[in-house]
Structure formats: C-alpha cells, structure tokens
DRENZARO-312143 format. One record per residue (C-alpha): residue number from 0; chain; x, y, z. Coordinates in steps of 0.1 Angstrom, whole numbers, plus 5000, padded with zeros to 4 digits. Example, Ala and Ser with C-alpha at 12.3 -4.5 7.8 and 13.67 -1.06 7.14 Angstrom:
! residues 2
vexmi / marlo / east / north / up
0 / A / 5123 / 4955 / 5078
1 / A / 5137 / 4989 / 5071
! end
This chain:
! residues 223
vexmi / marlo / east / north / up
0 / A / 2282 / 8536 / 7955
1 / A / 2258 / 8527 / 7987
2 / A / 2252 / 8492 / 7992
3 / A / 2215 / 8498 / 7988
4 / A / 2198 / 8528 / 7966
5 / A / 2163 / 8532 / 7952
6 / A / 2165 / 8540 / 7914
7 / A / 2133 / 8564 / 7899
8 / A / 2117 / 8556 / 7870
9 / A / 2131 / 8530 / 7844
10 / A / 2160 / 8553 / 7825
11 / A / 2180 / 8555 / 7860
12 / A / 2172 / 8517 / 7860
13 / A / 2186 / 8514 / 7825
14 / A / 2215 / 8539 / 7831
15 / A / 2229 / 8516 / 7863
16 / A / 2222 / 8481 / 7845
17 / A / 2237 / 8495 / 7814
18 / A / 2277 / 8490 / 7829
19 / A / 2269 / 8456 / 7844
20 / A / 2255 / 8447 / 7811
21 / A / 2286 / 8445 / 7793
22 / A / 2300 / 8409 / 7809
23 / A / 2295 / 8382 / 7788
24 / A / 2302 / 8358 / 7816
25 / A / 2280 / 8370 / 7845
26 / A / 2250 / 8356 / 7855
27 / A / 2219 / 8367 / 7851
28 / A / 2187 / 8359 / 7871
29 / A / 2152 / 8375 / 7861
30 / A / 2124 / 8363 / 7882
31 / A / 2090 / 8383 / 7868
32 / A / 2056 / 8380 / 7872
33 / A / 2054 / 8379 / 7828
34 / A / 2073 / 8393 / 7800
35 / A / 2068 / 8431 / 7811
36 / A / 2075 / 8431 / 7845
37 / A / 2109 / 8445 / 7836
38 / A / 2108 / 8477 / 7811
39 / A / 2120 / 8459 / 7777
40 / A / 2128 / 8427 / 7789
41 / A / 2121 / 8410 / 7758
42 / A / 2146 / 8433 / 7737
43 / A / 2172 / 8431 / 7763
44 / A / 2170 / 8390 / 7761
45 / A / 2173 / 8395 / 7726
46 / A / 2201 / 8415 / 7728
47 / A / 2220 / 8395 / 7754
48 / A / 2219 / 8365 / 7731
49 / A / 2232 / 8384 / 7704
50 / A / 2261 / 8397 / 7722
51 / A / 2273 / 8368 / 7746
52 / A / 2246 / 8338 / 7737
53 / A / 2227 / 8325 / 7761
54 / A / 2250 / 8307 / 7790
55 / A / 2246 / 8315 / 7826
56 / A / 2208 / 8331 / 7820
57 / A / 2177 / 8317 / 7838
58 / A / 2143 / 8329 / 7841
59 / A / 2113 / 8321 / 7865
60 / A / 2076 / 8332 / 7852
61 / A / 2046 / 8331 / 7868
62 / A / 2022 / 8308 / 7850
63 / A / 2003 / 8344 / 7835
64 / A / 2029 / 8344 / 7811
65 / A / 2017 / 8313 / 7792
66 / A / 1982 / 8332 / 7790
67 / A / 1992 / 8351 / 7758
68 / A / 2000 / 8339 / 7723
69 / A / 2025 / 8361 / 7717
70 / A / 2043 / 8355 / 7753
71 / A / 2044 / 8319 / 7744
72 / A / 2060 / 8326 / 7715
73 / A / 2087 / 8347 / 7730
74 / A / 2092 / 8324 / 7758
75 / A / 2100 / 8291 / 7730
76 / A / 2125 / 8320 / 7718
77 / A / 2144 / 8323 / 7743
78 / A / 2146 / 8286 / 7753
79 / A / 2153 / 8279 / 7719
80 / A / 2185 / 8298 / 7721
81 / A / 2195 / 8282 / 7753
82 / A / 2180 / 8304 / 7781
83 / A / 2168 / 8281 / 7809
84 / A / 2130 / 8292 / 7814
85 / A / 2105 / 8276 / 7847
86 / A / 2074 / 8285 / 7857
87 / A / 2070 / 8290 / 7894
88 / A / 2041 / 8271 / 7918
89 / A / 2037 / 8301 / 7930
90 / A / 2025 / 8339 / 7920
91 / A / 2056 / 8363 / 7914
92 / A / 2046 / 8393 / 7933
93 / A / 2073 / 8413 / 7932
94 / A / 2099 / 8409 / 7900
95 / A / 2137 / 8407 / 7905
96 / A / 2167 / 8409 / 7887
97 / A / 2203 / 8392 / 7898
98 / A / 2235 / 8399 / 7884
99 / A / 2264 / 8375 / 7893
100 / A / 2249 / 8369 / 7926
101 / A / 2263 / 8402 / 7936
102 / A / 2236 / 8424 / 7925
103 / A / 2202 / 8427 / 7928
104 / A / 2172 / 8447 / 7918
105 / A / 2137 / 8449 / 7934
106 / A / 2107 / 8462 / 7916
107 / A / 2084 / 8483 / 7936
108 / A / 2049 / 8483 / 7935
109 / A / 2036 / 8506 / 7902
110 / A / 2013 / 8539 / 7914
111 / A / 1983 / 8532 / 7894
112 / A / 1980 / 8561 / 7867
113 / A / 1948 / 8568 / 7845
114 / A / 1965 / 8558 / 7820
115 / A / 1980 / 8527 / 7828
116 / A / 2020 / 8520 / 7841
117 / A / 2040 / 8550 / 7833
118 / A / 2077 / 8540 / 7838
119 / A / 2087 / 8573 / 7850
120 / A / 2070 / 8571 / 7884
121 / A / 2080 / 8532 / 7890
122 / A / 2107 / 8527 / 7913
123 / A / 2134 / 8503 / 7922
124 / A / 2153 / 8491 / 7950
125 / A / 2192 / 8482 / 7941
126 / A / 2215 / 8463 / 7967
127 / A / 2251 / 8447 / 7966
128 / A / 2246 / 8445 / 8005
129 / A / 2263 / 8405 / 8006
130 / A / 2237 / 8392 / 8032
131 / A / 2205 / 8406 / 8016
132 / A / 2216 / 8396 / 7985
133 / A / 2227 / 8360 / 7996
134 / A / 2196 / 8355 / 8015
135 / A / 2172 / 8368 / 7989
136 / A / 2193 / 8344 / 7962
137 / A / 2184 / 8310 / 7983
138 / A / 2146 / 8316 / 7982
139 / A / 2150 / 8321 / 7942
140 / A / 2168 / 8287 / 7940
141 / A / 2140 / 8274 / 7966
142 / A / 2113 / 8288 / 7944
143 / A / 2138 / 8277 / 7911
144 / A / 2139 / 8241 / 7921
145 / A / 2100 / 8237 / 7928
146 / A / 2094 / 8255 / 7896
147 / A / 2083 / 8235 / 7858
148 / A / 2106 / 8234 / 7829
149 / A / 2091 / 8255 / 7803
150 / A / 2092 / 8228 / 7781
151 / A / 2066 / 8204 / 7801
152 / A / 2043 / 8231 / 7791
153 / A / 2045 / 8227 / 7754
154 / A / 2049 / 8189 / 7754
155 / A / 2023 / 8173 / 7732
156 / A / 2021 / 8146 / 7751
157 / A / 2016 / 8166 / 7787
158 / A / 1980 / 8157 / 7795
159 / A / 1956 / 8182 / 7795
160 / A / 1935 / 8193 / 7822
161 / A / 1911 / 8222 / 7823
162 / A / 1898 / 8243 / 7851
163 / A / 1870 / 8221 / 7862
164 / A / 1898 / 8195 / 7863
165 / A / 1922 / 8218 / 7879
166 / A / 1895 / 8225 / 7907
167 / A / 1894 / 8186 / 7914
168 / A / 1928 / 8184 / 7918
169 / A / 1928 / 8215 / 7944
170 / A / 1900 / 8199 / 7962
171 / A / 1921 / 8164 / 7964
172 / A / 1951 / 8182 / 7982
173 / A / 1927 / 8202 / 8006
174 / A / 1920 / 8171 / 8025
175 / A / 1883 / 8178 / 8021
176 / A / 1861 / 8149 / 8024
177 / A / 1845 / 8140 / 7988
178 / A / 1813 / 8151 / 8003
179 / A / 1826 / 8184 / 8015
180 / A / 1848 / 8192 / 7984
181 / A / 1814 / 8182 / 7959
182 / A / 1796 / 8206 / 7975
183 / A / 1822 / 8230 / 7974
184 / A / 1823 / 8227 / 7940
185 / A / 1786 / 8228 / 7933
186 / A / 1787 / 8192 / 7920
187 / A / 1770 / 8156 / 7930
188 / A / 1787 / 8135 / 7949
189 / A / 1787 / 8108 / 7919
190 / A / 1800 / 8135 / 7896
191 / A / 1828 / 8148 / 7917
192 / A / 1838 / 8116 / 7920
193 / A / 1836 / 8106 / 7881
194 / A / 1858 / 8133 / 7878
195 / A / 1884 / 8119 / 7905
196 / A / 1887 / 8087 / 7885
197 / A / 1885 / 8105 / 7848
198 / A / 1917 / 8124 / 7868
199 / A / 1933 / 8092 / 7875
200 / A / 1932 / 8080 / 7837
201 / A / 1942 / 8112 / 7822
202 / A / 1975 / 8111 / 7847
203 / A / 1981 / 8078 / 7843
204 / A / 1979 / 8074 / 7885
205 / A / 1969 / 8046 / 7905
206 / A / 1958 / 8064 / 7937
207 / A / 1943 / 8105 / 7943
208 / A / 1980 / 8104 / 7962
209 / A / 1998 / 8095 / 7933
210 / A / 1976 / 8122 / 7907
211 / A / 1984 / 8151 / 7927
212 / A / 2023 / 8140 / 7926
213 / A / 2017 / 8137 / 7890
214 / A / 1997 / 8170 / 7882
215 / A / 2028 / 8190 / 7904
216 / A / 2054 / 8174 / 7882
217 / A / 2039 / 8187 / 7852
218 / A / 2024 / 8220 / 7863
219 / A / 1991 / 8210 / 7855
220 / A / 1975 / 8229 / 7886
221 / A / 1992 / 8266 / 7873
222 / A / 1987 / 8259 / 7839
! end
C-alpha cells in the first residue's frame, strides 16, 4: 500500500481500520473535536473494551464534549473501564486517529450538505510515512501533556466558575490593566475588581498570578 492515501467516505475508512483493529496490544490514539468526530466512535470504544479491555487507549477532547449530558455520560464510561480521557487547552480542529505510532488517519474538512454531515462525501487522509507520522505524534503528546484529566472535571470538589468568571480570568492573563480589562468587559472598575478577589477565594490563590496557575490546572477556563 502507498505510504500516504486519501480514503472516501467512512466504509473505505471502516474497511482499512477494520484489519488494524484486530491487535489487542496496539495502541490507539483518538484525538477529536467530541464524541462524533469519528463515524461510530462511541461503538467502536465499546467494542475495543469488550475484545482486548482498555490498555494502551488514550483520548483527547475538546472541551465541546462536556457540553452534552449524554457525552458526559459516555466519556465517565470509558474512563470507568480504564481508557485514559483529557481535555485539551486548546480547540481540536482537525480529528485524528493513531494506531501503534505507525499509522495515522486525518479527518478532512466535511462539505456542508442540506442535510447535515453525510459520511459518504467525507474524506480521510491515511499515512504510515515514518516522519509525518513521528512528527505529527510529538505535537499530540505536546497537546496530551497540557491537556486536563477527565476526571478534574467531574470532581465535586473542583471549584466552579461560570462565564462571567471565566471572562475575569481571560482578562487577568491578557495583561490588560484593570481599567482597560473593566471596560472591556462592560463592568465598573470596583466590580471587575470584586470579582478578581471573589476569583482568589473560590481558587484558594494568594495572588491574580497564582489564580490563573490554579484555573489552568483544573481546566476551569475550557470548562
């Protein structure tokens, strides 16, 4: 087979996965922007921890995927059974699969349709070419190590912070004067910064420094 090949539509996706699906000991690496950037991701997790558990699997979200009940649910699945899950700093704009760090699958950009995605006009780009592969791997463990454990995000005892919060703690990090950053915001000066020291208590920080240390450990500014 060529080192790289575009696949059309998700059956000749399915049909070239299918064969590298049958090791129980590779590794897989999903990286998706939610649960249906890949075409029956959440059956195929499923499935995979049926057949070989849940060893050597990781998946990075984007922080969409907490938006929905029934993501969330699937998502406290799969960690359950012993899939590593993280959600990224960072938007996923472009999902990708890697199999054993050999392999890897690109999603393209999906034409729009009138009715919605159709799955036979989506394409993929496949590779086993060793240095785009290799290269493309790093940035994943880049974006992997930066990333929040799923489980921070269902922690009971994770603070929580809502988007008026969440807009304080952008403004801190944009080096904005409070002045400049109230404004911004469309508050008073004495409110924006009631809400810097509320921040401070509700993180547990002594310094704005420190809070925005804090709010990146936990994720609080993508979720």
């Amino acid at each position: 087979m060529p080192q790289t090949m575009v696949l059309r539509g998700d059956l000749e996706l399915r049909a070239r996965l299918e064969p590298l699906a049958g090791s129980h000991d590779a590794e897989w690496v999903n990286v998706a922007r939610d649960l249906d950037t890949w075409p029956g991701a959440r059956e195929a997790a499923r499935l995979r921890i049926r057949r070989h558990g849940a060893h050597h699997a990781r998946k990075l979200y984007s922080a969409t995927v907490l938006a929905d009940e029934r993501d969330r649910e699937t998502l406290r699945e799969l960690a359950a059974h012993g899939i590593q899950v993280r959600i990224a700093a960072t938007p996923m704009l472009q999902g990708t699969v890697f199999i054993d760090r050999r392999t890897m699958v690109l999603t393209d950009p999906a034409p729009a349709t009138p009715h919605g995605h159709d799955g036979r006009h989506r394409t993929y780009t496949m590779s086993a070419e060793p240095s785009l592969v290799s290269g493309a791997y790093a940035l994943f463990e880049a974006a992997w190590e930066s990333a929040t454990d799923l489980a921070a995000f269902f922690d009971p005892d994770r603070p929580r912070i809502g988007a008026q919060g969440r807009a304080v703690l952008s403004a801190l990090g944009s080096g904005m004067t409070d002045a400049a950053a109230a404004r911004a915001l469309g508050m008073s000066l004495r409110t924006y910064r009631r809400r810097v020291a509320e921040l401070l208590v509700t993180l547990n920080a002594e310094s704005r420094f420190q809070a925005g240390v804090r709010a990146g450990e936990l994720g609080l500014t993508r979720g």
